[in-house]
C-alpha positions as a Markdown table, in Angstrom:
| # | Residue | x | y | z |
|---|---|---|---|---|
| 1 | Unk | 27.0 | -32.7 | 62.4 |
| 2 | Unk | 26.4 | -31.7 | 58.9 |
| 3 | Unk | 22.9 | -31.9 | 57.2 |
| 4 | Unk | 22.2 | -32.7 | 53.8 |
| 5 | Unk | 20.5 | -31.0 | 51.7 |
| 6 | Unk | 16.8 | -32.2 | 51.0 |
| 7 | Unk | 16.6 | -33.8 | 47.3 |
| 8 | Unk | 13.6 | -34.2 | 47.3 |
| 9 | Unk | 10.9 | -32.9 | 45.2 |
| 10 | Unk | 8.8 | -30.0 | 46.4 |
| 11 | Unk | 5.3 | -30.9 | 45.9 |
| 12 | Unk | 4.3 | -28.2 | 43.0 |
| 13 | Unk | 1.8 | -25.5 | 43.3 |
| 14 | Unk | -1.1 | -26.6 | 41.7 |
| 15 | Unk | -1.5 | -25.2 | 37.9 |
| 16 | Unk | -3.1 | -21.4 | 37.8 |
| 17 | Unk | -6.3 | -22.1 | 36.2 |
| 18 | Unk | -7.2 | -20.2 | 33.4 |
| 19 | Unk | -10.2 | -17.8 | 33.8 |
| 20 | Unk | -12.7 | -17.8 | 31.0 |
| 21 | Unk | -14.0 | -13.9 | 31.0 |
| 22 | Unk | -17.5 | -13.6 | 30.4 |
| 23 | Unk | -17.3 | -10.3 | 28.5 |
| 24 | Unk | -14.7 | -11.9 | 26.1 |
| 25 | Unk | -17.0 | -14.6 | 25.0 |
| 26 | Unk | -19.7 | -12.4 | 24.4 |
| 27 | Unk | -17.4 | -10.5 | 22.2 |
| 28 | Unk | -16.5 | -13.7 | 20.6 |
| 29 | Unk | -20.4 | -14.8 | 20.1 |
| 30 | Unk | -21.2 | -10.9 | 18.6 |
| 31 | Unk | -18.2 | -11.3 | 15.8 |
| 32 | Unk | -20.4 | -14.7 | 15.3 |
| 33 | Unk | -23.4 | -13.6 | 14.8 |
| 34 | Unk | -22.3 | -10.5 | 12.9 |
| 35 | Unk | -20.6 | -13.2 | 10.2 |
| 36 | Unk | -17.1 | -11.7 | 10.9 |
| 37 | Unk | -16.0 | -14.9 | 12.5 |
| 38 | Unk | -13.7 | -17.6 | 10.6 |
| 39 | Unk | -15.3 | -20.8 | 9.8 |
| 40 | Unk | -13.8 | -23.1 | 12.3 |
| 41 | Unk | -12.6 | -25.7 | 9.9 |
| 42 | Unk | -10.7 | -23.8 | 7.5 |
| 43 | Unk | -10.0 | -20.7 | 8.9 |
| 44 | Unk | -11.5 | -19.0 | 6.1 |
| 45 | Unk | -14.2 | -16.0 | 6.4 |
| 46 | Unk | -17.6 | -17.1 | 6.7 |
| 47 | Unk | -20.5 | -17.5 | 3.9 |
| 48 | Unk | -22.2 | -14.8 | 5.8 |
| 49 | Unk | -18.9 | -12.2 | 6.0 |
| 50 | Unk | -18.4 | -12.9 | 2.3 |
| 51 | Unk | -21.9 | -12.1 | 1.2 |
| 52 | Unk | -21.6 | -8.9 | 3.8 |
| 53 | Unk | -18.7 | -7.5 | 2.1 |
| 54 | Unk | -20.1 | -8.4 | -1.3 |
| 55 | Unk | -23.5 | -6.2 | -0.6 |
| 56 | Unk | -20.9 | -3.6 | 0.7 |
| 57 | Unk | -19.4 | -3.0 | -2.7 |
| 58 | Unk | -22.3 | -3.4 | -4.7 |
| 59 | Unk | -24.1 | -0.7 | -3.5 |
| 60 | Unk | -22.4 | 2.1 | -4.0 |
| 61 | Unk | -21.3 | 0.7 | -7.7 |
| 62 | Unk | -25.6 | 0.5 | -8.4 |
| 63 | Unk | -25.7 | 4.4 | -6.6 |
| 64 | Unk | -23.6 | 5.8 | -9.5 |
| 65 | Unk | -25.0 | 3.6 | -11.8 |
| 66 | Unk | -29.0 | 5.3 | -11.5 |
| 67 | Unk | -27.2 | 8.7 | -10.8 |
| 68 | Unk | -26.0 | 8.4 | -14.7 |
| 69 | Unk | -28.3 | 7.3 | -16.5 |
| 70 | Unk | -29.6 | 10.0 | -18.6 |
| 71 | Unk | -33.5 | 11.3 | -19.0 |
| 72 | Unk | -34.9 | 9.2 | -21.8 |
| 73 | Unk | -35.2 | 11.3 | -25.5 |
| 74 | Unk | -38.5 | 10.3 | -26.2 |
| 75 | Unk | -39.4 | 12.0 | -22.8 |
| 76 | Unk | -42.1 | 15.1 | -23.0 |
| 77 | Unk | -41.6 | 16.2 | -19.7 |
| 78 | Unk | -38.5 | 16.3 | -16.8 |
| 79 | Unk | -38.2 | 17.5 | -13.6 |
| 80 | Unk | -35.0 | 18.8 | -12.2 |
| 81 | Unk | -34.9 | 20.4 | -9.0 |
| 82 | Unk | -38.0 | 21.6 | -9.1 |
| 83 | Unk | -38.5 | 23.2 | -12.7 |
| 84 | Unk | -40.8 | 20.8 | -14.9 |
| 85 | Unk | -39.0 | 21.2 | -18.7 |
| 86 | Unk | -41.0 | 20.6 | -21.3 |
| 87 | Unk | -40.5 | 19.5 | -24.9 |
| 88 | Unk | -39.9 | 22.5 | -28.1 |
| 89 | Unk | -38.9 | 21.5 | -30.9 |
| 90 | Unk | -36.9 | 24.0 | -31.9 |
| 91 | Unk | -36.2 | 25.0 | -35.9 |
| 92 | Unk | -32.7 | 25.7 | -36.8 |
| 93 | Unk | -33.4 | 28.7 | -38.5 |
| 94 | Unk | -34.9 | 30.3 | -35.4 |
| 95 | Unk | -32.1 | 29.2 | -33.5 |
| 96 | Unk | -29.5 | 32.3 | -32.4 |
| 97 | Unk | -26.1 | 31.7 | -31.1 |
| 98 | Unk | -26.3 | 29.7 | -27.6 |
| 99 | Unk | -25.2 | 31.6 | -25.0 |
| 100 | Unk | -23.2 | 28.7 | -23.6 |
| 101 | Unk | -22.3 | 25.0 | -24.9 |
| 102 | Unk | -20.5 | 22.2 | -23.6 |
| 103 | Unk | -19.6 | 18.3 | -24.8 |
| 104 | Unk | -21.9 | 16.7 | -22.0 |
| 105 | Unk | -22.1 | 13.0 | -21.7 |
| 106 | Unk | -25.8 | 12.7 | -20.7 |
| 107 | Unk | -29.0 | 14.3 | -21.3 |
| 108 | Unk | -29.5 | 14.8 | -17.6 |
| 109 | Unk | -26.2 | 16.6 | -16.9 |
| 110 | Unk | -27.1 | 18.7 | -19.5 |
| 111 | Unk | -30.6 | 19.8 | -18.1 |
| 112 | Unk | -28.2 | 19.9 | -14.3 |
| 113 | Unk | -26.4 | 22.3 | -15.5 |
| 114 | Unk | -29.4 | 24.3 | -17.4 |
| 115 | Unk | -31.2 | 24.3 | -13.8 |
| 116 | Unk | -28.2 | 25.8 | -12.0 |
| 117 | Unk | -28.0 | 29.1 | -14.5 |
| 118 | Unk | -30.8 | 31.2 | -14.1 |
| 119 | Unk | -30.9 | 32.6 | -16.9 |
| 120 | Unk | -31.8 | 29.5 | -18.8 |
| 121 | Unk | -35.2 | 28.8 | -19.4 |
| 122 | Unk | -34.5 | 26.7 | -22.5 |
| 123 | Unk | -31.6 | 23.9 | -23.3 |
| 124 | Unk | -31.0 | 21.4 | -26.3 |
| 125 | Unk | -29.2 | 18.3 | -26.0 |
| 126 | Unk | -28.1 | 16.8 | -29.4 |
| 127 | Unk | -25.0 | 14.3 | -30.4 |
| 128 | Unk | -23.4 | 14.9 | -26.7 |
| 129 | Unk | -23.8 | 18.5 | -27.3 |
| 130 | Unk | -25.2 | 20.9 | -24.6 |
| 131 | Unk | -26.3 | 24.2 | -26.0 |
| 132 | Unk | -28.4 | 26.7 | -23.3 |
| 133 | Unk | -30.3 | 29.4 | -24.2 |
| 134 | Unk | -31.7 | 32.8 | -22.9 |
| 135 | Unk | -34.9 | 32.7 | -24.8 |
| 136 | Unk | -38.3 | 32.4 | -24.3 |
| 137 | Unk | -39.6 | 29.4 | -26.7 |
| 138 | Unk | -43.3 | 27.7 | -25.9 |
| 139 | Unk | -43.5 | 23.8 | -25.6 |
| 140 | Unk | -45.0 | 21.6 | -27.9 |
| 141 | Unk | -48.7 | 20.4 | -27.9 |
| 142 | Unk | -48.5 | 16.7 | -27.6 |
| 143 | Unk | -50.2 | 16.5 | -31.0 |
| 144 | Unk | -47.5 | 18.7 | -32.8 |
| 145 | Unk | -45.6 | 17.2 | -35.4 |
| 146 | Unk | -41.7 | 17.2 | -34.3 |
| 147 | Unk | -40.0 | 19.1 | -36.7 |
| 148 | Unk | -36.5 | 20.7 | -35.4 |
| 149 | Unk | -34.4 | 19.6 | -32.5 |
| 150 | Unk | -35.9 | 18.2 | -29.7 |
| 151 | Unk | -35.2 | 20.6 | -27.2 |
| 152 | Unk | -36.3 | 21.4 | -23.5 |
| 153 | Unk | -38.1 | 24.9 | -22.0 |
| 154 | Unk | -39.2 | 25.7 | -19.0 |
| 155 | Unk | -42.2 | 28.1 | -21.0 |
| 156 | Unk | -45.9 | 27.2 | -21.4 |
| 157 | Unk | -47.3 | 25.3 | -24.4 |
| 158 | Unk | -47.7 | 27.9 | -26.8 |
| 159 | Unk | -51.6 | 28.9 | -27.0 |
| 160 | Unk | -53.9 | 28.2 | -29.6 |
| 161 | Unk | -54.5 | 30.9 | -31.8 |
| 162 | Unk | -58.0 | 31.3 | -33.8 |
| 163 | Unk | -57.6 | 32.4 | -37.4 |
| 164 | Unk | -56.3 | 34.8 | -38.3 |
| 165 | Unk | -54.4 | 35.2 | -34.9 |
| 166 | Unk | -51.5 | 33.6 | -34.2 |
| 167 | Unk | -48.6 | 33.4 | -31.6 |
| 168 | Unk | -44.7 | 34.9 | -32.3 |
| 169 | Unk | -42.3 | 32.9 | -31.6 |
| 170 | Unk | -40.4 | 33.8 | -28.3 |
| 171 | Unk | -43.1 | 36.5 | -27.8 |
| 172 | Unk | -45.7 | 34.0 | -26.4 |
| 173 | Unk | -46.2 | 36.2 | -23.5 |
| 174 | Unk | -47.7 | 39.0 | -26.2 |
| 175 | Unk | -50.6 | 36.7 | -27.0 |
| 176 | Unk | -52.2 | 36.2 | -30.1 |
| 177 | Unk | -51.5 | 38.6 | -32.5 |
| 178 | Unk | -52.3 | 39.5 | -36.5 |
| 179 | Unk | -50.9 | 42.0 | -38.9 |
| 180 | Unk | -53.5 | 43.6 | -40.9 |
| 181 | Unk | -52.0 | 44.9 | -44.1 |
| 182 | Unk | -55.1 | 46.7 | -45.0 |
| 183 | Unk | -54.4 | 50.8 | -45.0 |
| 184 | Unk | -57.0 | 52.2 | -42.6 |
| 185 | Unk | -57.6 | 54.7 | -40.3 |
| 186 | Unk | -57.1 | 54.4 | -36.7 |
| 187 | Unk | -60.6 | 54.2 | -36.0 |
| 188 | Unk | -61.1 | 51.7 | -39.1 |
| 189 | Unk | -58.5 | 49.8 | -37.9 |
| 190 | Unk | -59.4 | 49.2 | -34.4 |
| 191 | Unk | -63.3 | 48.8 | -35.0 |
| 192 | Unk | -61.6 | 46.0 | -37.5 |
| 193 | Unk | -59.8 | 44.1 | -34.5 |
| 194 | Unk | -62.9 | 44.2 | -32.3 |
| 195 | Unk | -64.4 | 42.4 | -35.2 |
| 196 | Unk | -61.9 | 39.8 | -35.2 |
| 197 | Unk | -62.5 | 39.5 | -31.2 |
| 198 | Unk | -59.8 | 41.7 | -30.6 |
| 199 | Unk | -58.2 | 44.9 | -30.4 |
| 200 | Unk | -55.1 | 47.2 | -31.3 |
| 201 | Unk | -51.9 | 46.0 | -29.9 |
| 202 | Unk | -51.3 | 47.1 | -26.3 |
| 203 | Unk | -47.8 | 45.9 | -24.7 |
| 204 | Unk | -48.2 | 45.5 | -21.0 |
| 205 | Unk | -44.6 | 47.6 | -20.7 |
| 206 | Unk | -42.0 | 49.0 | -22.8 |
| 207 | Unk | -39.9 | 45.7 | -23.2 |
| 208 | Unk | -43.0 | 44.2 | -24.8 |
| 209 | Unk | -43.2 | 46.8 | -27.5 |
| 210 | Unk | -39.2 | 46.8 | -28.2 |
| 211 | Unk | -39.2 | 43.2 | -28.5 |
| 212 | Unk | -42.0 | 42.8 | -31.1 |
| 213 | Unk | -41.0 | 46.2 | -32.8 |
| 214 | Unk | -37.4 | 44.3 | -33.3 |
| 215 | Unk | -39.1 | 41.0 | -34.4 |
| 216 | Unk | -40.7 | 43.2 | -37.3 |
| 217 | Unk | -38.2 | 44.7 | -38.3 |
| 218 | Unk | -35.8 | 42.0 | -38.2 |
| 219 | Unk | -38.7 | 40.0 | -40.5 |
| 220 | Unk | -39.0 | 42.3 | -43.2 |
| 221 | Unk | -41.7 | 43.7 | -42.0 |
| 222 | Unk | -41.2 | 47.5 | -42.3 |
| 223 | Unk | -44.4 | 48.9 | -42.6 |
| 224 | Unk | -45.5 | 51.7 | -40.5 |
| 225 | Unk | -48.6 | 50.4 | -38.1 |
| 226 | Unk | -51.7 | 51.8 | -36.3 |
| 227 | Unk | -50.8 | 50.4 | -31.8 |
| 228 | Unk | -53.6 | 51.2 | -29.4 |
| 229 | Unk | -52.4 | 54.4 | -28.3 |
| 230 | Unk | -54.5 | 57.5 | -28.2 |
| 231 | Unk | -53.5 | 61.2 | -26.8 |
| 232 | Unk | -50.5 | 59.2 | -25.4 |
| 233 | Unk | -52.2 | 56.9 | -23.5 |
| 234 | Unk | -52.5 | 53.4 | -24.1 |
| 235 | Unk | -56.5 | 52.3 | -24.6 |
| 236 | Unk | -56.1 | 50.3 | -21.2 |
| 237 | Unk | -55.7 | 53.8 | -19.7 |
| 238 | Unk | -52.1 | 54.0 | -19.0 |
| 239 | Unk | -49.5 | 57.0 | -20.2 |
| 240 | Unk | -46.5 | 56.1 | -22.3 |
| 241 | Unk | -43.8 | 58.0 | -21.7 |
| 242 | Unk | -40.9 | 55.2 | -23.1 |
| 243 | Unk | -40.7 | 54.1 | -26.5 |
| 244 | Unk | -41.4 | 57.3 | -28.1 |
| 245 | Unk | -38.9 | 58.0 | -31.4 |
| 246 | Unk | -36.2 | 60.0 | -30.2 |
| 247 | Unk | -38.4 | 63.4 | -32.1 |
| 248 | Unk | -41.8 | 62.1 | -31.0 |
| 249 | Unk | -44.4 | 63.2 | -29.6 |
| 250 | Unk | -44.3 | 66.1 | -31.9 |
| 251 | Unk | -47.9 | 66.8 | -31.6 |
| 252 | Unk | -48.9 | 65.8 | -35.5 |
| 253 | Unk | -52.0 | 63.9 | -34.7 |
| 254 | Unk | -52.9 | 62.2 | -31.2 |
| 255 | Unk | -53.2 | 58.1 | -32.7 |
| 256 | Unk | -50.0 | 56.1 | -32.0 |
| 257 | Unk | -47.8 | 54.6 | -34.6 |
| 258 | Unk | -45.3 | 51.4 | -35.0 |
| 259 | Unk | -42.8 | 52.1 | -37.3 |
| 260 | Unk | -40.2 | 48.9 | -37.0 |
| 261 | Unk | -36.6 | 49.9 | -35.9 |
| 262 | Unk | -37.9 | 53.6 | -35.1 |
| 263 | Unk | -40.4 | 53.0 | -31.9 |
| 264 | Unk | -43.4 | 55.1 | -31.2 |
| 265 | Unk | -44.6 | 58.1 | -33.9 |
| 266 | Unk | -47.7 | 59.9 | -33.2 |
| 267 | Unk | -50.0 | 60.7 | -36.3 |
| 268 | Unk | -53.1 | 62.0 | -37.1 |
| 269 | Unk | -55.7 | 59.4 | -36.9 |
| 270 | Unk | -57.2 | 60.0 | -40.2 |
| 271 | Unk | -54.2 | 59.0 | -42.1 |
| 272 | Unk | -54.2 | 55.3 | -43.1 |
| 273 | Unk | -51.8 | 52.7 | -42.0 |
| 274 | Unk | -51.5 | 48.9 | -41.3 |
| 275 | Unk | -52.3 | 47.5 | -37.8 |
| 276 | Unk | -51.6 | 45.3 | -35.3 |
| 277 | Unk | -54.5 | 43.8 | -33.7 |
| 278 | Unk | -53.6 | 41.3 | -30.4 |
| 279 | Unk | -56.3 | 38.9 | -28.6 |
């Protein structure tokens, strides 16, 4: 006898349930409270993602913004890595050739690139243009009047000088010096600078005397001139042995003698000469 086949419905398994993960919903309630969720209305990111994302790019735009903007010209002073520059004005007829120059967009770039060279120890910044410098120029007293380009060193304020002393410009480190055009002997001559609070001009190393010998010459100034130097020996007590004229010491006298673009002479101290007193 032949069976049919049961029709009828099996009774279904009941539905598989759908396990809510704890770890997933606190994943989902992060993203929420971080302000990366979408609203649930819309879809849309949230007030809080958009203002996120706005502070994300404003940021780095305000960065660049203060990295740029340059040191202001009325400025006496700047510091760059360090180095405090202070204001020179700096005449245009004491002005030699820059030893480099550049189109440079900011006053600040300009004093970067002055601090990375160390050579530099004075830079002017003028129309965009960058022009460094291997001099030595004193800054300005805040009461001096600005006359030149306003420029930037990294040299003291250049000292105060009494009458009839005075400073040479980018020979601060010599002191205060004077030229005394009166013909005198050595002895005259330096009793004359101890008057004056001084004394005959004593370089504290050969460099020192080049440089200022140069100056004179270079000035005009070509007149032969009593130095502290007696028995070759400078009157501080030490020897020269440097900047001697290529025929000196020949022994004519024991008192030392400038004679611009020629170095040292030594002559006798009886004959009369300039000087060059220093305080």
């Amino acid at each position: 006898m032949c069976h049919r086949p049961d029709l009828s419905l099996k009774a279904s398994r009941p539905a598989r349930q759908l396990r809510h993960s704890p770890s997933s919903g606190r994943r989902r309630r992060s993203r929420e409270l971080l302000g990366f969720g979408q609203s649930q209305t819309t879809g849309e990111p949230s007030m809080k993602s958009r203002f996120l994302l706005a502070l994300m790019l404003a940021l780095p735009l305000a960065l660049m913004l203060a990295l740029l903007l340059p040191v202001p010209a009325s400025s006496t002073e700047a510091t760059t890595a360090g180095s405090m520059w202070r204001s020179a004005f700096f005449r245009a007829s004491l002005r030699e050739e820059a030893v480099e120059e550049f189109r440079s967009g900011t006053e600040l770039h300009c004093a970067h690139a002055a601090q990375r060279r160390d050579w530099c120890s004075l830079y002017c910044f003028e129309d965009t243009m960058c022009q460094l410098y291997n001099v030595t120029h004193p800054a300005s007293r805040p009461n001096d009047a600005a006359s030149g380009v306003a420029c930037k060193t990294t040299a003291a304020v250049r000292p105060l000088c009494p009458d009839p002393f005075d400073s040479v410009p980018f020979l601060t480190d010599l002191g205060c010096l004077y030229r005394d055009d009166e013909r005198r002997s050595w002895d005259a001559a330096r009793n004359n600078c101890i008057a004056l609070g001084g004394d005959l001009f004593v370089p504290a190393h050969s460099e020192q005397f080049i440089a200022l010998n140069s100056y004179l010459f270079s000035k005009g100034y070509t007149a032969h001139r009593w130095v502290g130097l007696f028995s070759s020996t400078w009157i501080d007590g030490r020897p020269e042995n440097d900047v001697w004229n290529s025929t000196e010491p020949n022994h004519n006298g024991d008192c030392g003698l400038m004679d611009p673009g020629h170095l040292l002479f030594d002559r006798a101290c009886d004959k009369t000469y300039s000087a060059i007193c220093q305080k």
